[in-house]
C-alpha positions, 0 to 999 in steps of 0.5 A, a space after each residue: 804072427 809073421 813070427 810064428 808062421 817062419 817056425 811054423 814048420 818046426 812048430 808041425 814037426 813037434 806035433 803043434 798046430 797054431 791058430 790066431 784071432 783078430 779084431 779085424 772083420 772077415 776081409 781085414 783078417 783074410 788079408 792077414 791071413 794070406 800070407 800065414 799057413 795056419 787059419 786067422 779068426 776074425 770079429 774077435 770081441 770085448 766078450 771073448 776078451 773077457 771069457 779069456 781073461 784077456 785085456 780089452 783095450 777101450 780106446 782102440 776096441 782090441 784085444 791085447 795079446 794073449 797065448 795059450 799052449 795047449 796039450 793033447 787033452 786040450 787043457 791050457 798048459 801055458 799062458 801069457 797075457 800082454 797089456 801091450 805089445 811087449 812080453 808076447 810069446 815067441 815062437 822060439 819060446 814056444 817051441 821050448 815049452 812044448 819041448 820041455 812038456 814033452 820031454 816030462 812024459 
């Protein structure tokens, strides 16, 4: 998160906006949040998991990481899942992509 939210400003300037969500109940989150400029939903659970198609890891009750990119019509352009920490969008990748997208109108 702390990743996006240092390309946050470049992320705006291209027109993008940047939520995150998390297993964590409302303080836990907010507490996560304070330190982002964009919102943090909480109390995220095996069932949103797995309407994202997301990888719900049993042992530690959490979500693995998911992104998705969206575009204007709000249709998924991109996505990347994770069944670990390893191979999470960058926000550098991020601005590449929607850079690519925007430059195929």
């Amino acid at each position: 998160m702390a990743d996006f939210e240092r390309e946050s400003e470049l992320l705006a300037s291209l027109g993008a906006k940047i939520y995150a969500a998390s297993v964590d109940d409302i303080d836990n989150a907010s507490e996560i949040a304070s330190n982002l400029s964009y919102p943090v939903a909480h109390g995220v659970t095996r069932a949103d998991a797995d309407k994202l198609g997301s990888w719900w890891e049993d042992r530690r009750s959490i979500i693995q990481p998911s992104e998705f990119i969206l575009g204007a019509d709000g249709k998924v352009v991109l996505s990347t899942y994770s069944s670990g920490p390893i191979g999470r969008m960058l926000a550098t990748d991020a601005v590449k992509m929607i850079d690519m997208y925007e430059s195929r109108k």
